[in-house]
N, C-alpha and C positions, 0 to 999 in steps of 0.2 A: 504494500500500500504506500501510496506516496504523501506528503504532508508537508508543508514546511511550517519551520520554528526559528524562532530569532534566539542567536546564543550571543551570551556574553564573549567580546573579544579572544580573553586570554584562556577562555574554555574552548573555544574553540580552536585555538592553537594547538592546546594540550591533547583534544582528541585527534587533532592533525595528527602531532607528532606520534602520537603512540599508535593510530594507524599505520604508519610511514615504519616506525622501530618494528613493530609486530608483523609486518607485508602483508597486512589484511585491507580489506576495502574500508572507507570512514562509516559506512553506515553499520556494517558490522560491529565495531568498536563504540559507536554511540546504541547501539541497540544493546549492547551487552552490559553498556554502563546504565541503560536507565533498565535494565533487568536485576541488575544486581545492584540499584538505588529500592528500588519497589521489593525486592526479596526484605533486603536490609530493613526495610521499615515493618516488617511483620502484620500481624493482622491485628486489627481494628476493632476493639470491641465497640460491640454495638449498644447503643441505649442512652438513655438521657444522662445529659452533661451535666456534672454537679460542682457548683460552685461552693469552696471551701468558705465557711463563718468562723468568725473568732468573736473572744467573749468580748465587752468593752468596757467591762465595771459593771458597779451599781449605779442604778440610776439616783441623781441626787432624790430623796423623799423629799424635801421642802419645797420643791420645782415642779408645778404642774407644769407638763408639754403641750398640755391646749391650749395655755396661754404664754408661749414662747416669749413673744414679743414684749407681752407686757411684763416677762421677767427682767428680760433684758433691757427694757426701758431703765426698770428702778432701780438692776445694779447698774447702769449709767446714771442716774442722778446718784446714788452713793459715793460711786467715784469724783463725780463733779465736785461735792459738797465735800469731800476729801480734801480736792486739790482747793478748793477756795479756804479752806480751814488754816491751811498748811501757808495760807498767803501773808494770814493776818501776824 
């Protein structure tokens, strides 16, 4: 079967030359490399992909997360009333 494919430069050298070293034809030597690329990668388990979880603590208890925002508001007014504290 015929097909073309676009090889990287200095891959394509490479399979140049070791056709050329070996006195085989190039397709030969590229058929064998991506034989023994596809062996090498074995086989493929099948089934759904599971993304690994880690733990990330506790969650603070004095922080409700429905109201993110408005946590975050008043430990920014904390801090503000910090830094103007530190002025006087």
């Amino acid at each position: 079967m015929r097909t073309t494919i676009d090889l990287d430069t200095t891959l394509l050298k490479r399979l140049r030359n070791e056709a050329h070293r070996r006195g085989v034809p190039f397709k030969e030597v590229l058929a064998g490399a991506v034989r023994r690329g596809l062996a090498d990668a074995g086989p493929r388990r099948q089934g759904k992909y599971r993304c690994p979880t880690f733990r990330m603590g506790q969650p603070a208890e004095h922080v409700d997360l429905d109201k993110a925002l408005q946590a975050a508001a008043a430990l920014e007014d904390e801090e503000t009333a910090r830094e103007l504290a530190w002025r006087k």
